[in-house]
C-alpha positions in Angstrom: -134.6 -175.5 218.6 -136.8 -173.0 220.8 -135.2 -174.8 224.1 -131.5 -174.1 222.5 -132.4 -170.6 221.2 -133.0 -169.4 225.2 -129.2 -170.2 225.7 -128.3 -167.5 222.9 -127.9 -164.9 225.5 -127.6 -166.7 228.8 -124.3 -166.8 230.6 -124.4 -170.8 230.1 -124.3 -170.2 225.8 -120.7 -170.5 226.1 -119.8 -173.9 227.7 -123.0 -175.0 225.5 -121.8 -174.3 221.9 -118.0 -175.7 223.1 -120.0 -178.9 224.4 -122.4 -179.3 220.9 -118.9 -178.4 218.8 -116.6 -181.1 220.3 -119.4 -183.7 220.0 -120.6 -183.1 216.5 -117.6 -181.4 214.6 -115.8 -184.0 212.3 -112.5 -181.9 212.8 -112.5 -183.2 216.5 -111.7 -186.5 217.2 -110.9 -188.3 220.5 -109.4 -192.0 219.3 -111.2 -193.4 222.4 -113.3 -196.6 221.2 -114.8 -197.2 224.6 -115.9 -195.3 227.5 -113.6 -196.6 230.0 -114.9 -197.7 233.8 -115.0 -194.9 236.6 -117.4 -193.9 239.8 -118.0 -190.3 240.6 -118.1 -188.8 243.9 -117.5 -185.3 245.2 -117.0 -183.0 242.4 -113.4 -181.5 241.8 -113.7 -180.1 238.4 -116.6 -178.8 236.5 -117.8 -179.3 232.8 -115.5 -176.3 231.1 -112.2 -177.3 232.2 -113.1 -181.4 232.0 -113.7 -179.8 228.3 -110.6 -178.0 227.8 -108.2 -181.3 229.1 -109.9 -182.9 226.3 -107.4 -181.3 224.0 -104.6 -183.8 225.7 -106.8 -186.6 223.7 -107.8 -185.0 220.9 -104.1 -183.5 219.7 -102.8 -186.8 220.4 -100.4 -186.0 223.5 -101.8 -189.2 225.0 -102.7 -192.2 223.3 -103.5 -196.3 223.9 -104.1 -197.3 227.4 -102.8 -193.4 228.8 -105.7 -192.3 226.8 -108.5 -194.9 228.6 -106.9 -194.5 232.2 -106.6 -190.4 231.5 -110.4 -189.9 230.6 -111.1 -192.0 233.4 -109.4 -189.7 236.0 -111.1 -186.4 233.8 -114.3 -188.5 234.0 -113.8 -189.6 238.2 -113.4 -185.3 238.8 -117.3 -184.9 237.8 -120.7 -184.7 238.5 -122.6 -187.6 237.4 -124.6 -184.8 235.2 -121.6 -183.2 233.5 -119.8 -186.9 233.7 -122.6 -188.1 230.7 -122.2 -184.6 228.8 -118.3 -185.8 228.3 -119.2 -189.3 227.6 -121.6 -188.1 224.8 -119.0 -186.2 223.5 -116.4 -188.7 223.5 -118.9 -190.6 222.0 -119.7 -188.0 219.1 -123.4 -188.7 219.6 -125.1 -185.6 222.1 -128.3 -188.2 221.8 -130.9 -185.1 221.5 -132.3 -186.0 218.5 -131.1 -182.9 216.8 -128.0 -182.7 213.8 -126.0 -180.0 213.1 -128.3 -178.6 210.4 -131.2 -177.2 213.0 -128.3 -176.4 215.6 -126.5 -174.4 212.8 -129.7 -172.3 212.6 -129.5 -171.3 216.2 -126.1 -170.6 216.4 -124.9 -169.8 212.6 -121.9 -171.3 211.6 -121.1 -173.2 215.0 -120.3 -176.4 213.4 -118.7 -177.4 209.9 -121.1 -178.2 207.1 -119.5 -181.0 205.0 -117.6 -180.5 201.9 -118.4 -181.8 198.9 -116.6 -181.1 195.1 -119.5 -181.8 192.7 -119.2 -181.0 188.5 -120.9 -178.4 186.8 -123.6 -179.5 184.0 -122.5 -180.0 180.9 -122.2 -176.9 179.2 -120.2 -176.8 175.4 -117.9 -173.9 176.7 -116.8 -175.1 179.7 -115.7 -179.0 178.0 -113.8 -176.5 175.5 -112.5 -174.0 178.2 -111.2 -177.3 179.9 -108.7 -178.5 177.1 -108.0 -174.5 175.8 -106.4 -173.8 179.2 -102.6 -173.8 179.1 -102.4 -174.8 182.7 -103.8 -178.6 182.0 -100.9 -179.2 179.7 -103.3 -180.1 177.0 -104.7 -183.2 178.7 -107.7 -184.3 181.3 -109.4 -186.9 182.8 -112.4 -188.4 181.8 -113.8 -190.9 184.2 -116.9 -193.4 184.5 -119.9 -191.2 185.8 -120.9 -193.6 189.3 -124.8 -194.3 190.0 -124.4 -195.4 193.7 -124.8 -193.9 197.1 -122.3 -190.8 197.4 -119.4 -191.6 200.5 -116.7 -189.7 202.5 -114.3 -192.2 204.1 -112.0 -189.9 206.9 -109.1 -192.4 207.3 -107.3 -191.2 210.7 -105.0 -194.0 212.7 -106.8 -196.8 211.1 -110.1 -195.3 212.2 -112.7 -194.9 209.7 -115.8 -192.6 209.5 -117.7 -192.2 206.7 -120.8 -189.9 205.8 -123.0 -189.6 203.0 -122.8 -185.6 200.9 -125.1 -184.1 203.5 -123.0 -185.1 206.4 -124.6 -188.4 208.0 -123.2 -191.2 209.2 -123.0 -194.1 206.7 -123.3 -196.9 209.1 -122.1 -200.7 207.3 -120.4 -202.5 210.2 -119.2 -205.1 209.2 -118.8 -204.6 205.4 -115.3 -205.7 203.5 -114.0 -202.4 201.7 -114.3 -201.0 205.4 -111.5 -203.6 206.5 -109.5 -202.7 203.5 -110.2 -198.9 204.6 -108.3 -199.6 207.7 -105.3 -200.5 205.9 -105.1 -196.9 204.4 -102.8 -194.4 205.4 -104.2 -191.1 206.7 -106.9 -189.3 204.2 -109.9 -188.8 202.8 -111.2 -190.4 199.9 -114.2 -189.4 197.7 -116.3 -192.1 196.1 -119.6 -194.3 196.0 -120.8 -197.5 197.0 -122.2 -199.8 194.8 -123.0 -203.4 194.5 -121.3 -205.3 191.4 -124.1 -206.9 188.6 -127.3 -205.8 190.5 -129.2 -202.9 188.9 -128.8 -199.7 190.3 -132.4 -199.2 192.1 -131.9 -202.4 193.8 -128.4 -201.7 194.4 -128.9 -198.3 196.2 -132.0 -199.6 197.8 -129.7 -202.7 199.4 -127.2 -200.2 200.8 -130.0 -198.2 202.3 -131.4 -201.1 204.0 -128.2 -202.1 205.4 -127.6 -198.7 206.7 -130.6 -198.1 208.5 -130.3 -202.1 210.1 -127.2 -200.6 211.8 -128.6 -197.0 212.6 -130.8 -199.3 214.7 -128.3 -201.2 215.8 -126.4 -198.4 217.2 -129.1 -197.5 219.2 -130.1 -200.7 220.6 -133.1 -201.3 218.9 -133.9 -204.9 217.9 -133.3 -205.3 214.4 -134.1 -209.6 214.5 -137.5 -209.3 212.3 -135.9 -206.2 210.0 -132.7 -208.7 208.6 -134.9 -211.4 208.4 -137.1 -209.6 206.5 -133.9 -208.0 204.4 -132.7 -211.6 203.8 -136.4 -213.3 202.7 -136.7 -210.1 200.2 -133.1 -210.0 199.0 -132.7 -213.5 198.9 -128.6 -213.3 200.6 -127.7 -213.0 204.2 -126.7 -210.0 205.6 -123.1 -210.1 205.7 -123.2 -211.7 202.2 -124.7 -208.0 201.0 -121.8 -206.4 203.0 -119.3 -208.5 201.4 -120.7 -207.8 198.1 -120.3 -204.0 198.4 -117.9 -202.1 196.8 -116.1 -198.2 197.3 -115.1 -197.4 193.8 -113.3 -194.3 194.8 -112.1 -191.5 192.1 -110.2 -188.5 194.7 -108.3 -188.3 198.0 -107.0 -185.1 199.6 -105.6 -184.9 203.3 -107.5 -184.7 206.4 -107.0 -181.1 207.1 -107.3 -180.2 203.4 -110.9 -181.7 203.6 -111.8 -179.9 206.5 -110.8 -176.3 205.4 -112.7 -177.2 201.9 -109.5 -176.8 199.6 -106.2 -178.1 198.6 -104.4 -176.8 196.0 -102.8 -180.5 194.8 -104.0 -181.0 191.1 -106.1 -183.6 190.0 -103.2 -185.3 188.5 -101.5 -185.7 191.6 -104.0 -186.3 193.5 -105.1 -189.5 191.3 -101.1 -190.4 191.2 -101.3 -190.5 195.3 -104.9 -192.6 195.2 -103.3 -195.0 193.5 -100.3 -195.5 195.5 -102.7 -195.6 198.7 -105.2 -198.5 197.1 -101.7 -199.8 196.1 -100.1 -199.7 199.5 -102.9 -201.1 201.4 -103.5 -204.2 199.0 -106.0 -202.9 197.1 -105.4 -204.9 194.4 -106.8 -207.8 191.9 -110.0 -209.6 191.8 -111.2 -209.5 195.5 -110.5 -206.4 196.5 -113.4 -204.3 197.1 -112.1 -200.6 197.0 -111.9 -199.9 194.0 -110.2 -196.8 191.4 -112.3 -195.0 189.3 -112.3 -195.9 185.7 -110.1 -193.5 183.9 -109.6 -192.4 180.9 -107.0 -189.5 179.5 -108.4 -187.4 176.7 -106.1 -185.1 174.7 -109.2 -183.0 172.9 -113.4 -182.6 173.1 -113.2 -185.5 170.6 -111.9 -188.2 172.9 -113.9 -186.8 175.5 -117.1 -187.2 173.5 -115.5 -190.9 172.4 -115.7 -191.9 175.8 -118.9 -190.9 176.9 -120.5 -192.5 174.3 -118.0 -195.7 174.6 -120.0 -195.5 178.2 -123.6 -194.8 177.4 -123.2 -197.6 174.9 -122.0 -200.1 177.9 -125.2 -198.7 180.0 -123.4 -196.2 182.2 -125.2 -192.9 182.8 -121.9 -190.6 181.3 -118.7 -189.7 182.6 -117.3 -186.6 184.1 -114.5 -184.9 182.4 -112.1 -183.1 184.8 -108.9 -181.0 184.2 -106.0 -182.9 184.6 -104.0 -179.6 187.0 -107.7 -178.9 189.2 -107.8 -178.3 192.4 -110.3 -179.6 195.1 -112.5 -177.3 196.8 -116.5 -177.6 198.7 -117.7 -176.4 195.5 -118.2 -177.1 191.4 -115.9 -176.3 189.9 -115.9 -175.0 186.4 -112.6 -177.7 185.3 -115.4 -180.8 186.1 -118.4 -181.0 184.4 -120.6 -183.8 183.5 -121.2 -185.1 180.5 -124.6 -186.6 180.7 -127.0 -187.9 178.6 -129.9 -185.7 178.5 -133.3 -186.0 176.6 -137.0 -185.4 176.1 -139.8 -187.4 175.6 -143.5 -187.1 175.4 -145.8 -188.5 177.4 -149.2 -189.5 178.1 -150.5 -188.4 181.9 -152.3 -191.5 183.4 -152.3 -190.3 187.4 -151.6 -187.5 189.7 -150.1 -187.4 193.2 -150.2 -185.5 196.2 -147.3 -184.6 198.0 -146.3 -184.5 201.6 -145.1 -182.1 204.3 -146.2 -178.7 203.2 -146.9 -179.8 199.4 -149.5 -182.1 200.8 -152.6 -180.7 199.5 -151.1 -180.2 196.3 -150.1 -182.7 192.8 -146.4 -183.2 193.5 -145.4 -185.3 190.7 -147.2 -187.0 187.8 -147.6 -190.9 186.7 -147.1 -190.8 183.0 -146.6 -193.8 180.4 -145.8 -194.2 176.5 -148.3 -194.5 174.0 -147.6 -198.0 173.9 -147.8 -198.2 177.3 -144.2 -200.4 177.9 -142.8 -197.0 179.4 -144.0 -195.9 183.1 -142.2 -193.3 185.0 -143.2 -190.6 187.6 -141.4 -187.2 186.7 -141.1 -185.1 189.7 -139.3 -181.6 190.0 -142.5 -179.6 189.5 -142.8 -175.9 190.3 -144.7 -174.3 192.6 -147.1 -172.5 190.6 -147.9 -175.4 187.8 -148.3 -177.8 191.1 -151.3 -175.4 191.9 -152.2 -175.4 187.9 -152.1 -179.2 187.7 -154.2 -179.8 191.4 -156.4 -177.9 190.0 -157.2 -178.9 186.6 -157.0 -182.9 187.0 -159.7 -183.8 185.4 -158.7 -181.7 182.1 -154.8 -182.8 182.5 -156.1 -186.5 182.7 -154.5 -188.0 179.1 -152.6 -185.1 177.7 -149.3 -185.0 177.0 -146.2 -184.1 179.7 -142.8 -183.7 178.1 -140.1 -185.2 180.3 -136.6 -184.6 180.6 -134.2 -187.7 181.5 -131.3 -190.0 181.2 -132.3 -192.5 178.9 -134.1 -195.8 179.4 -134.0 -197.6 182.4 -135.7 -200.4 184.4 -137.7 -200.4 187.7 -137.5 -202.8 190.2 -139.5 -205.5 188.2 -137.6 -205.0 185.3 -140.0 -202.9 183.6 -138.9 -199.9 181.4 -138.6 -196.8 182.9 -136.8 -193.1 182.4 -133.3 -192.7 184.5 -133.8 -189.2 186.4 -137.7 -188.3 185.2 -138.0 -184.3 185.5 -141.3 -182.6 184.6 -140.5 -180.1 181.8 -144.2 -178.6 180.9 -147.4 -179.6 179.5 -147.7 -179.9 175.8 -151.2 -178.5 175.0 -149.9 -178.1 171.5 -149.4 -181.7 170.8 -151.9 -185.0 171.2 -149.5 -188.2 170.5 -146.5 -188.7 172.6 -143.4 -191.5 172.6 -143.7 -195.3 171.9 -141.0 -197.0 173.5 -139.6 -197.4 170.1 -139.3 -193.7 169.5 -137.7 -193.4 172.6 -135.1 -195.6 172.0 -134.6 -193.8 168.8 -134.0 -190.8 170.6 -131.3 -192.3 173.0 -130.0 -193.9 170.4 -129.7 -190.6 168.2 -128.0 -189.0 171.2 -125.7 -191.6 171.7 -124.3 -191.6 167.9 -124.0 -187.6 168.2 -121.0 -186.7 165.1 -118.2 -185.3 166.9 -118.3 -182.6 164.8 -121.0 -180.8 167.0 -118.5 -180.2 169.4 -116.2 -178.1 167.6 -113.4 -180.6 167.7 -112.0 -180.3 163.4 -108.9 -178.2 163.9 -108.6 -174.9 161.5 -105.7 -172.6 161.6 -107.9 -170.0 161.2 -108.7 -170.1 165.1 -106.4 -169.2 167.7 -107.4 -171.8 170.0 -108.0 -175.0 167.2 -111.7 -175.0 167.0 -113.6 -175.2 163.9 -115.3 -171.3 163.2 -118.7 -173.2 161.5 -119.2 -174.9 164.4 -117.4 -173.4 167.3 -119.7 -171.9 169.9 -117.5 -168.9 170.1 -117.3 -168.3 166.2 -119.4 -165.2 166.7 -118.5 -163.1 169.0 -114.7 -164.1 170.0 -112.3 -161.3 169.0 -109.6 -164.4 168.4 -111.4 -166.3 165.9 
């Protein structure tokens, strides 16, 4: 970053930022799959206007084998020096061991950041506002919350690239839903990966390790030892754990809509068009491995509330509830919101541990287990100043209780219980017993069989928009009610 910042004011910053642009902006894309052959000799043409022909590539004016024999001739007009700086950008890889993140910092806003449409948590008035808002024609959607590894698939000329919410590469050559991808007509679909009847820690831990096998790959490092050591833990081959993945997708908006961060379709539309797509490239019946979202369509907060408890109760995490006339924009949006199971539980502190980076002289998270012992988790999410408190006060923390807020019961990776999504609340100095696994299970359970009623679903005439005034969160100060 110091070595780019000297080009902020040097006469080269130009033909610099164009270079890092074209080689690490998703907008731009070249449809070249292979360097094609060339030899260099007296230079004709220099880095900036090799840059600027790119355009006849990139816009398409010149495709198939013109395309390989045109960068050829662009390529043959070079230095050997500037020759490579075109190759890495065809390539969409500069190779400096540097992403667009740090590069942003130097020059602010140079290249995209990714766009991402995430839910708002679940807050009583927003479900309410959802189904009160004449625009969504009294209806929305309330889907399956996913548990997997967040993915972008760009579909452009049968091309796919995928990245991950923050903007990596998501790297499975070989994998069947990326096959099936290739099939798709030109768009961009939101979703996650997950592998079918394997728990979700193993599941997100078996896509990880696939992903970083081909990062590898890709850079020619010798990955031998890495799958065998992949296949002897995972007990299946490699390609058997590509073939077993799935892309259970729940959105799509066009290309250019993606990259601009908005389109103005709604979410109606937009799921009527994802289904024609999965539809039109034979993404149907048993085999097929890109999947659509499970969907439900709820009329009121009551049906809403029906089917995120129908989904707790099948061991899913929630569902997200999302107006049926929504737009999609790099945001979160108030007409999604997530209707996840939340709770606390009290807990008995049995370990500290240090942190890393700049937190690494200090109690980053905390091992903590149920009186009973049959619970262990390790809540994280600690502040800054009760990290100092807790470093500091071990000895007296050792054994007293930590309340924790999560998702329910869950299991490691040995099939022991654990907490889905551990957060460190506070200490509780006022209490000295916490949570057998039986009382935690009471809890969930208690949560799970939550009356209806508490969402203000009984209608009453007496309120403008339906809701019940004795338990309607808006019975005391709304001018309408």
């Amino acid at each position: 970053m110091e070595i780019l910042s000297t080009y902020k004011t040097s006469p080269e910053e130009g033909v610099l930022k164009r270079a890092l642009y074209l080689a690490l902006s998703k907008r731009i894309k070249f449809y070249i799959k292979q360097i094609p052959a060339y030899t260099t000799g007296t230079p004709t043409n220099d880095l900036q206007g090799a840059m600027e022909m790119l355009s006849e590539l990139s816009e398409r004016k010149v495709t198939g084998l013109a395309a390989s024999q045109f960068l050829a001739g662009v390529l043959s007009t070079l230095s050997e020096d500037d020759a490579y700086i075109i190759e890495r950008i065809i390539d969409k890889d500069p190779k400096i061991n540097m992403g667009r993140t740090n590069i942003n910092k130097v020059f602010p806003g140079l290249i995209e950041t990714t766009p991402y449409m995430g839910a708002k948590a679940y807050d009583k008035r927003l479900v309410e506002g959802i189904f009160v808002n004449p625009k969504n024609q009294g209806y929305a959607y309330s889907q399956t919350k996913m548990d997997g590894r967040y993915l972008n698939a760009i579909v452009r000329d049968g091309d796919v690239e995928m990245e991950s919410r923050g903007g990596e590469p998501t790297l499975v050559k070989g994998a069947a839903f990326v096959t099936e991808l290739e099939r798709f007509s030109d768009c961009v679909l939101n979703g996650e990966l997950t592998i079918p009847g394997i728990p979700r820690y193993d599941s997100n831990g078996i896509i990880a390790s696939i992903i970083s096998i081909n990062d590898k790959m890709q850079t020619g490092e010798s990955v031998g030892q890495e799958i065998a050591k992949f296949e002897k833990k995972r007990k299946m081959t490699l390609q058997e754990a590509l073939d077993s993945i799935v892309f259970t997708v729940w959105d799509t908006i066009k290309v250019e809509e993606y990259f601009e961060g908005k389109s103005g379709t709604p979410y109606h539309d937009r799921l009527v068009n994802l289904s024609k797509l999965l539809k039109d490239a034979g993404c149907v019946g048993k085999g097929a491995k890109v999947h659509f979202i499970d969907t439900k369509k709820v009329y009121n907060v009551g049906d809403a509330m029906s089917h995120f408890q129908e989904m707790l109760n099948a061991g899913q995490e929630g569902t997200i509830l999302k107006a049926s006339m929504g737009g999609w924009e790099d945001n979160k949006p108030t007409w999604q919101v997530k209707m996840k199971l939340e709770m606390n539980v009290d807990l008995i502190i049995t370990g500290f541990n240090y942190g890393t980076g700049k937190n690494e002289k200090l109690i980053s998270s905390l091992n903590a287990q149920s009186t009973d012992g049959k619970v262990n988790t390790r809540p994280t999410g600690i502040s800054k100043d009760d990290m100092e408190y807790i470093t500091n006060n071990q000895a007296a923390l050792m054994d007293k209780i930590v309340q924790v807020k999560c998702s329910g019961l869950s299991h490691d990776s040995n099939n022991n219980y654990a907490l889905l999504h551990p957060v460190f609340e506070h200490i509780r100095d006022d209490k000295d017993s916490g949570d057998s696994l039986q009382s935690i299970m009471d809890i969930e359970a208690g949560i799970k069989g939550l009356s209806n009623k508490d969402f203000g679903n009984e209608i009453k005439k007496e309120c403008k928009y339906g809701f019940n005034p004795k338990t309607c969160i808006k019975a005391n100060c709304c001018i309408d009610a």
